[in-house]
C-alpha positions in Angstrom: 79.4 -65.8 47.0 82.1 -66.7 45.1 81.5 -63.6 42.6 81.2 -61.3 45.4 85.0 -62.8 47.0 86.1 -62.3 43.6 85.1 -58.6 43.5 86.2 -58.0 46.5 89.7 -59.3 46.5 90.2 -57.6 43.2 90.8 -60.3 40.7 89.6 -60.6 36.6 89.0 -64.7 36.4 86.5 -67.5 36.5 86.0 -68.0 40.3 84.6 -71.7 40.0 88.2 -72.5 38.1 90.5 -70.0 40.8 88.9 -70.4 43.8 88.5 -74.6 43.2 92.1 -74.9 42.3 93.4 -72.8 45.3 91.1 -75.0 47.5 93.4 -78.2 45.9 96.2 -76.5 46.4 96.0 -75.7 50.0 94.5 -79.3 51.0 97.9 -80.9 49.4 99.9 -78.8 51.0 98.3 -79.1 54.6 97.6 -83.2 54.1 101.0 -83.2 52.9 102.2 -81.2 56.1 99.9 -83.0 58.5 99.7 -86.4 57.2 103.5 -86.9 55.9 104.0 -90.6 56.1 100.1 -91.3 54.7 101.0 -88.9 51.2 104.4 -90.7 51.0 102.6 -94.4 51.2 99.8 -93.1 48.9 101.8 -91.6 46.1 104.4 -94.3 46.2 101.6 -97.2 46.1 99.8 -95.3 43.1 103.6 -94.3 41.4 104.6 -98.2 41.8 100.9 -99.5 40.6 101.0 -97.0 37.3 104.7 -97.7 36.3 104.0 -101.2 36.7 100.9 -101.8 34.7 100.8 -99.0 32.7 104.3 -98.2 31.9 103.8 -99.3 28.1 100.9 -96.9 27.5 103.0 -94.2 28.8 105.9 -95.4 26.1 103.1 -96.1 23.2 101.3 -93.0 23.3 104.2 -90.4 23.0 105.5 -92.7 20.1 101.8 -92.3 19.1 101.5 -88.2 19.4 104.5 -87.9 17.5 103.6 -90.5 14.7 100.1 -88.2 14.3 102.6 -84.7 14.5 104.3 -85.9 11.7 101.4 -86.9 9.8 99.4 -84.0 10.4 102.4 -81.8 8.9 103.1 -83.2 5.6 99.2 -83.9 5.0 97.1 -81.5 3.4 96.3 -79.8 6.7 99.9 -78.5 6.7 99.1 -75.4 4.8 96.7 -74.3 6.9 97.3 -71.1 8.9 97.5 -70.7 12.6 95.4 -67.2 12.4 93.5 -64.8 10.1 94.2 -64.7 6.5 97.2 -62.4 6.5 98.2 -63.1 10.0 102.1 -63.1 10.4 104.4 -64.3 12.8 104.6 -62.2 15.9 108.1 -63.2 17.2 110.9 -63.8 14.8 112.4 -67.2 14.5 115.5 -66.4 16.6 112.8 -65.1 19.7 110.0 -67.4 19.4 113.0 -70.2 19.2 114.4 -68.6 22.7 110.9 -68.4 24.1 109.9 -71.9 23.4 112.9 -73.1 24.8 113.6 -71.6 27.6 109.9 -72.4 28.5 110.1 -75.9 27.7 113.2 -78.2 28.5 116.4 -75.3 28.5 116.5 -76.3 32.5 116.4 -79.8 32.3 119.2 -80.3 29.4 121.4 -78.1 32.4 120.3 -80.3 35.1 120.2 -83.9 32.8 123.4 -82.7 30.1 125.7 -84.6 32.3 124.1 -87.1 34.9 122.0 -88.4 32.3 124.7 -89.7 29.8 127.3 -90.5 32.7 124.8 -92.8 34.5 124.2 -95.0 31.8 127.5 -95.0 30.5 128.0 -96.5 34.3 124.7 -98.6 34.3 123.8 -99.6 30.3 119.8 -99.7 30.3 120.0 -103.0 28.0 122.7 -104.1 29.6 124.5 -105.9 26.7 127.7 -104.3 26.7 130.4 -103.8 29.2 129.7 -100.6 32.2 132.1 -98.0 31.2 132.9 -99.2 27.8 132.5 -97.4 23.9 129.5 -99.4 23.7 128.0 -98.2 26.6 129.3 -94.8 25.6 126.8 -94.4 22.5 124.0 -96.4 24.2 124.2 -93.3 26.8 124.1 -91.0 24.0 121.2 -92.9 22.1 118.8 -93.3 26.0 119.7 -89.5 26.3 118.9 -88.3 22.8 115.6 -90.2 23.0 114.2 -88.7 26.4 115.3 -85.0 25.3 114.6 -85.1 21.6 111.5 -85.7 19.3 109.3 -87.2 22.2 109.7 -84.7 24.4 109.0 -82.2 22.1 106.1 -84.1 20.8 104.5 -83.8 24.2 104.7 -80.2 23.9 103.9 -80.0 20.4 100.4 -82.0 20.6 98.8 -79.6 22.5 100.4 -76.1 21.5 99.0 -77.1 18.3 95.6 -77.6 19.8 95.4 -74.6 21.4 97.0 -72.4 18.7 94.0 -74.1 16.0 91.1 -73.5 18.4 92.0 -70.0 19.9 92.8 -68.8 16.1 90.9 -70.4 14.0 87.5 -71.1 15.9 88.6 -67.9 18.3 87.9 -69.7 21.6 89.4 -69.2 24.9 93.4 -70.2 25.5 92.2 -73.3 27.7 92.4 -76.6 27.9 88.2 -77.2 27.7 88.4 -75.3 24.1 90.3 -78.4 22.6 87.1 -80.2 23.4 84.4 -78.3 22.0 84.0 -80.9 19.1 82.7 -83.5 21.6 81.0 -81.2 24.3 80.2 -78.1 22.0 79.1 -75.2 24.5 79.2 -77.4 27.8 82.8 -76.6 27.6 81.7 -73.4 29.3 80.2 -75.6 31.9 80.5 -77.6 34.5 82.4 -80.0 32.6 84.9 -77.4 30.9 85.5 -76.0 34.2 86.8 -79.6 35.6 88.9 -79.8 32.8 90.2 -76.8 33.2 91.2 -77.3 36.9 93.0 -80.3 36.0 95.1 -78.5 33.5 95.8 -76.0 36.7 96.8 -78.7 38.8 99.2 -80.2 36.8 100.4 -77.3 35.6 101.2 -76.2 39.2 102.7 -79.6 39.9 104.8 -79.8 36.8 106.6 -76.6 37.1 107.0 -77.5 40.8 109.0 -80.6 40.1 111.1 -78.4 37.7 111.5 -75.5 40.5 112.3 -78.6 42.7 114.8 -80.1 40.4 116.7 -76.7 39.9 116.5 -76.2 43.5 118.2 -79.7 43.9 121.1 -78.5 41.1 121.3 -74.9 42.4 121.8 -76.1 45.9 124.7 -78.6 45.0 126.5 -75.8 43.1 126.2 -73.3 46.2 127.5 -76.6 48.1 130.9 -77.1 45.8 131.1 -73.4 45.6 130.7 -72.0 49.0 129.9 -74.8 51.6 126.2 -73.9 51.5 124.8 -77.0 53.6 122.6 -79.1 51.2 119.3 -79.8 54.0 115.8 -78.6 53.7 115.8 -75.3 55.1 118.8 -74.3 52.5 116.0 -75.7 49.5 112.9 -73.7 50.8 115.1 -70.2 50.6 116.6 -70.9 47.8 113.2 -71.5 46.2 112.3 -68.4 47.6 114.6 -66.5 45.8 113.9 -67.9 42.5 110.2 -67.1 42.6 111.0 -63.5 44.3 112.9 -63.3 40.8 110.0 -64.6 38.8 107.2 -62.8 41.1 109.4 -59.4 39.2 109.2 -61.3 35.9 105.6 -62.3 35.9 105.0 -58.5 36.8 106.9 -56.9 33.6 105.1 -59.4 31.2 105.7 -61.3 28.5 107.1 -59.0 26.2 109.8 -57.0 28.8 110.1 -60.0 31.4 109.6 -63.9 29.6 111.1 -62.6 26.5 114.0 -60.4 27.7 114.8 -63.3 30.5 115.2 -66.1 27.8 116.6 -64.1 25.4 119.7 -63.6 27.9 119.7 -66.9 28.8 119.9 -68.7 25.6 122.7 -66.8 24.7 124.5 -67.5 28.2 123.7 -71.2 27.5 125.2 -71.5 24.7 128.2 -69.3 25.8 128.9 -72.1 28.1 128.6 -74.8 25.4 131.1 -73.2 23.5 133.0 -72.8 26.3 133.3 -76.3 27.4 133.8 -77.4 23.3 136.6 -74.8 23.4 138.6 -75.7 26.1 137.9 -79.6 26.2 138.2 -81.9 23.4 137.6 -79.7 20.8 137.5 -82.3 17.7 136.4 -85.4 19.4 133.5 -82.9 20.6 133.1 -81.6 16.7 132.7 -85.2 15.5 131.1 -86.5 18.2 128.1 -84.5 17.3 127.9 -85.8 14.2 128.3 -89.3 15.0 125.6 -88.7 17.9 122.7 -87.7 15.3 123.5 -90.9 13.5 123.2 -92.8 17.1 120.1 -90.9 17.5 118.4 -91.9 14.1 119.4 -95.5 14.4 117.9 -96.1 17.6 115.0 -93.9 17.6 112.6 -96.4 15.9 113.7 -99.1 18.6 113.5 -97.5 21.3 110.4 -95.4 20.7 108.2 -98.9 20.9 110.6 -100.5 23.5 109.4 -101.6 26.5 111.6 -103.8 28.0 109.0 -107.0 27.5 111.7 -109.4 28.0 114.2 -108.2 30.6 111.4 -107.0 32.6 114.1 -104.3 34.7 112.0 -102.2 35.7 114.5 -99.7 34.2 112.1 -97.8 32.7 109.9 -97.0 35.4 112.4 -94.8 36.7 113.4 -93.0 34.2 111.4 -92.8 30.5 108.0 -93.2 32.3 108.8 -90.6 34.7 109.9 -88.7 31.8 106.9 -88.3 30.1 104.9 -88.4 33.0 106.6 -85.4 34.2 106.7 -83.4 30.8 103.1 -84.5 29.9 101.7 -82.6 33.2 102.9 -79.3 32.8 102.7 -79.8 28.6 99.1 -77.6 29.1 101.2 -74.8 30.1 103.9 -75.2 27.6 101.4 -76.0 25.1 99.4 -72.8 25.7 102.8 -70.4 26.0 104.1 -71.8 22.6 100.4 -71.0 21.2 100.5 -67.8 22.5 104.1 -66.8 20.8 103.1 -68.3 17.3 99.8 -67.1 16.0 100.4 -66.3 12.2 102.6 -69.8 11.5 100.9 -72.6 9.4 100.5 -76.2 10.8 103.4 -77.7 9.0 105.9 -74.5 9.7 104.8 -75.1 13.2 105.0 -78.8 13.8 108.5 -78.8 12.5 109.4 -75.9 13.8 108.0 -77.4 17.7 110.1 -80.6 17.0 112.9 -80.0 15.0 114.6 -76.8 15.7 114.9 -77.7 19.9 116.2 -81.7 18.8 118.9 -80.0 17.0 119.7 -78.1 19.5 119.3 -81.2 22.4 121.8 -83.4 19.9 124.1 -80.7 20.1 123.8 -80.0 23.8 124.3 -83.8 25.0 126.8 -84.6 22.3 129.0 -81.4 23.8 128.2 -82.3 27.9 127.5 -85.9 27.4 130.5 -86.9 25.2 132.8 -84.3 27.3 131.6 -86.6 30.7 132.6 -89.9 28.6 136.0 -88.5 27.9 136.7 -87.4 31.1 136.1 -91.0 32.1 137.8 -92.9 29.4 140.4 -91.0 28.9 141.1 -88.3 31.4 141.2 -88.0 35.3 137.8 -90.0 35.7 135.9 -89.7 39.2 132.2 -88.5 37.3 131.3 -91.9 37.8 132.1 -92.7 41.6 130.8 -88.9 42.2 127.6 -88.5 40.3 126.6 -92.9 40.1 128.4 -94.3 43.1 127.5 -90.9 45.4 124.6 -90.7 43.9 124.4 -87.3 43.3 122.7 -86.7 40.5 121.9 -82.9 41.1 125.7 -82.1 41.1 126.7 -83.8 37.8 127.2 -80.4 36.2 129.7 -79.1 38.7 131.4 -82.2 39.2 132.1 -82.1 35.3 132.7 -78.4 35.7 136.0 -79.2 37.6 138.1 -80.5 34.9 137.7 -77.2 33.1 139.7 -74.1 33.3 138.0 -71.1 35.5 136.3 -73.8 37.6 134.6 -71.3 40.1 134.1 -68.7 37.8 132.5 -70.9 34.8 130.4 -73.0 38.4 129.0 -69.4 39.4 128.4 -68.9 36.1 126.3 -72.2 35.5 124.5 -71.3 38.7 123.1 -68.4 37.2 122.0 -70.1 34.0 119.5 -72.6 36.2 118.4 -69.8 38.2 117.0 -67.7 35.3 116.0 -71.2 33.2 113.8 -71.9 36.4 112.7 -68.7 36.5 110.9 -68.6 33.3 109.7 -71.7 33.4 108.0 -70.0 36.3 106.8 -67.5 35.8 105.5 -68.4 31.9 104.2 -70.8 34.3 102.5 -68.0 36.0 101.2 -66.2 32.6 99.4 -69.7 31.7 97.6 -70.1 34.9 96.3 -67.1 34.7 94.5 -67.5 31.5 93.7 -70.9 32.4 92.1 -69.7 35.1 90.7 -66.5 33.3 89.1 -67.9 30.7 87.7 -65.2 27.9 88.1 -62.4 30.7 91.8 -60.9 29.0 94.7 -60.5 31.3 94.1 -60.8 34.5 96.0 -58.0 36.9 99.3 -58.5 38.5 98.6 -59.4 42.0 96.6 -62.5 39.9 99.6 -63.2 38.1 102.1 -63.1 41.6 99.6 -65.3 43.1 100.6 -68.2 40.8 104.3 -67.8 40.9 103.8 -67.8 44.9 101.7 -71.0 44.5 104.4 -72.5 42.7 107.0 -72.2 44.8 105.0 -73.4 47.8 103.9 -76.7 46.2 107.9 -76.9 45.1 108.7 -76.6 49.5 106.2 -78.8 50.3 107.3 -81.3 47.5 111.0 -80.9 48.4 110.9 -80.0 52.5 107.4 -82.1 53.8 107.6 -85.2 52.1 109.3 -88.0 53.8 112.0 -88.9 51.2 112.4 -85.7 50.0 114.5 -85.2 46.9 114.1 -86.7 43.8 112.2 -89.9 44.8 109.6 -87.4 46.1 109.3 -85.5 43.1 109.1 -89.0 40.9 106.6 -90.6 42.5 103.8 -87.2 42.7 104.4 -86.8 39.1 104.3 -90.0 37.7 100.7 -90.1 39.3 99.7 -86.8 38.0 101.0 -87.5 34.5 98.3 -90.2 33.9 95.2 -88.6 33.3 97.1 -86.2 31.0 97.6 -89.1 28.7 94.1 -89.8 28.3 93.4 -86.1 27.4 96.6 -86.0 25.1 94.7 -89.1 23.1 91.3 -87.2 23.2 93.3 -84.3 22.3 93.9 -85.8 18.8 90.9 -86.8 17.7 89.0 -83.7 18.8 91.7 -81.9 16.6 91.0 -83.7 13.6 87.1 -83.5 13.6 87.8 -79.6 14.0 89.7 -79.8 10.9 87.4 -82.0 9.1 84.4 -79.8 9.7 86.0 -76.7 9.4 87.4 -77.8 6.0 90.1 -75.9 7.4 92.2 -76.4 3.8 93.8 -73.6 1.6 91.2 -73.1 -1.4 94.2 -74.0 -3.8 94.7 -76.5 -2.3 91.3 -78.0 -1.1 90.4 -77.5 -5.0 93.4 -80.0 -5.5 91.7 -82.4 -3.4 88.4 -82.4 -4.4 89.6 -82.8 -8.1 91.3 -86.1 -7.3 88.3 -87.2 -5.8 85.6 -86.0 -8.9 84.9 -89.7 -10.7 83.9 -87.6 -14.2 87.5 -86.6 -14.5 
């Protein structure tokens, strides 16, 4: 029957995985609809039970991933090549740099550049210095650095390298139930496989609908401050409309004219802004503020990557690391599978570092410039960030607030508006790509119309997320995600150890340097 639908509706997939995961889709978004106050006791009961008890294994295991990342590229796997013999890089560094980062976090460092920083200069997580003060200034800097840097590229990392080892090494399918053919060999095409693959749809679909819903949040201030568009409901659902009309015409160029092209232009008009605001703020404080900022970064990264606040008991963290990687540990199957597909031909150890390094350069840089810039304003200009973005709690407009103690105020706002309109929109619609061949399995590309159809489901869980729920907002789009995020921690953990039995019985070492290896090992020598 559900061949037959299939043929009839015109689509190239695997109808058990599509037609299952529409079937989720459309029963969230109806019980959501119908059943408003139930959803908002459920998800909050669940979010409050999971950040509660399980807070530290959220905290442990990205500390974990990234611990094996780094092992895993300076061992003697490092060498080994994401491809063919021969294969090279498709994308140069420059493009696949631009791809991978406007698919990953380029959105959030717009929406979290400034609020994040300002509201713990305001509200220190450890609370041992003064609100407001320099201590509380690089304790900002060191809580920011560590949500935006390694870990959260580590999360992406773990299971782009997954996918790029079994899809080009043991030339499996781009989904998630390939990682696991280790443990379940051929059942991955099975039952089994298919469940896995369903929940990589579903919190795919979830996680770039809290990002949609985020940006729609930002986007919506910015319209607010520039134009009196009223911030309600009705003004979120069109705007998200509009973003996904813009990644509907994305998603239907490709990857090549539409994801590339689209984050190619954007990189470059992020960074124009960076360089604006270093240009016409405090241009050396800025310059050696970055500097000091890696330094905060490296002393507190071994800290706070096992902290977890044992003796303050806060609750601090529940808020906002677990919700973190909750939230970027859902949607890391598509990332994971976009940054596979955009660098076949790299080895293990050019990728891993690659993955981590090159975007945590670019984070300490970001936050240094937006953070630092907020912090100055506060200490030692006009002020007002903190009463506006803490006190008023409006997170969402951080960036514009901040934008107002810059020359060109409207200009550079509109401006800034357009940046988080085209980040969200490829995070869309790469969103959209991903889907597709989760849901397609070894079938190739699926056809347009298949591709829309996910860009369109995005958006709608975004609206229901944003406009149906009871608290709306961000609450709303915390608590879903946190409860969504779990099971994708259990598969992360899987994840590694079905990756190093791959490697261990596909003896998946250069010869020169397997030879190496097995010399160390001969006793008659």
């Amino acid at each position: 029957m559900l061949e037959r639908l299939q043929r009839r509706l015109g689509l190239r997939t695997d109808p058990a995985v599509f037609f299952t995961s529409t079937v989720l889709m459309v029963l969230f978004v109806v019980a959501t609809i119908a059943f408003t106050a139930q959803i908002d006791l459920l998800f909050g009961t669940l979010s409050n039970w999971i950040t509660d008890k399980l807070g530290w294994f959220y905290i442990l295991g990205v500390t974990t991933f990234l611990i094996f990342l780094i092992w895993i590229a300076a061992s003697r796997y490092g060498n080994v090549r994401l491809g063919d013999k021969g294969d090279l890089p498709e994308y140069s560094n420059p493009a696949w740099f631009a791809m991978l980062f406007a698919a990953g976090i380029g959105s959030i460092l717009m929406f979290w550049g400034v609020a994040e920083p300002i509201s713990h200069f305001a509200n220190p997580p450890q609370q041992n210095v003064p609100p407001e003060s320099t201590g509380a200034a690089k304790q900002a800097m060191a809580y920011a650095l560590y949500h935006f840097g390694l870990h959260t590229w580590t999360i992406f990392c773990l299971p782009a390298l997954a996918f790029a080892y079994f899809g080009y090494r043991r030339k499996l399918p781009l989904r998630l139930s390939s990682i696991f053919q280790p443990f379940l060999g051929d059942r991955i095409h099975g039952p089994i496989g298919k469940i896995i693959d369903i929940t990589a749809v579903m919190g795919t679909l979830f996680g770039v609908a809290v990002s949609i819903g985020l940006g729609t949040l930002q986007i919506n201030s910015g319209l607010a401050s520039l134009f009196g568009v009223p911030e309600n409901k009705l003004a979120q659902v069109l705007l998200i409309a509009a973003i996904e009309a813009i990644a509907v015409v994305s998603v239907a160029l490709g990857l090549d004219k539409g994801v590339k092209r689209l984050s190619n232009i954007n990189i470059v008009m992020a960074i124009a802004l960076m360089v604006f605001v270093v240009v016409t703020g405090s241009t050396l404080f800025l310059i050696r503020g970055i500097i000091e900022s890696t330094g905060i970064y490296l002393r507190w990264l071994v800290p706070l990557a096992f902290w977890n606040d044992a003796f303050g008991d806060t609750g601090w963290q529940d808020t906002w690391t677990v919700f973190y990687w909750a939230w970027t540990i859902s949607w890391s199957p598509f990332v994971g599978i976009f940054i596979a597909r955009i660098s076949r031909g790299r080895t293990i150890r050019e990728f891993v570092l690659g993955v981590l390094l090159l975007p945590t350069a670019f984070t300490i840089i970001w936050f240094s410039v937006f953070g630092l810039s907020a912090v100055d304003i506060e200490l030692n200009g006009p002020g007002g960030l903190v009463q506006s973005v803490v006190v008023n709690d409006d997170i969402p407009g951080a960036l514009f607030a901040f934008l107002e103690n810059f020359p060109f105020t409207t200009a550079v706002s509109v401006f800034s508006v357009l940046i988080v309109a085209i980040f969200f929109t490829t995070s869309s619609d790469s969103a959209s790509l991903v889907v597709d061949m989760l849901c397609n399995g070894d079938k190739g590309v699926g056809p347009t119309h298949q591709r829309v159809y996910w860009a369109v489901a995005e958006g709608v869980i975004a609206a229901t997320l944003l406009a149906a729920t009871g608290k709306g907002g961000l609450d709303a789009l915390q608590q879903v995600i946190v409860v969504v995020g779990l099971p994708f921690f259990v598969i992360a953990f899987l994840m590694m150890f079905s990756l190093m039995r791959a490697l261990g019985n596909d003896d998946a070492v250069p010869v020169f340097h397997r030879h190496r290896f097995q010399r160390r090992q001969d006793p008659q020598e």
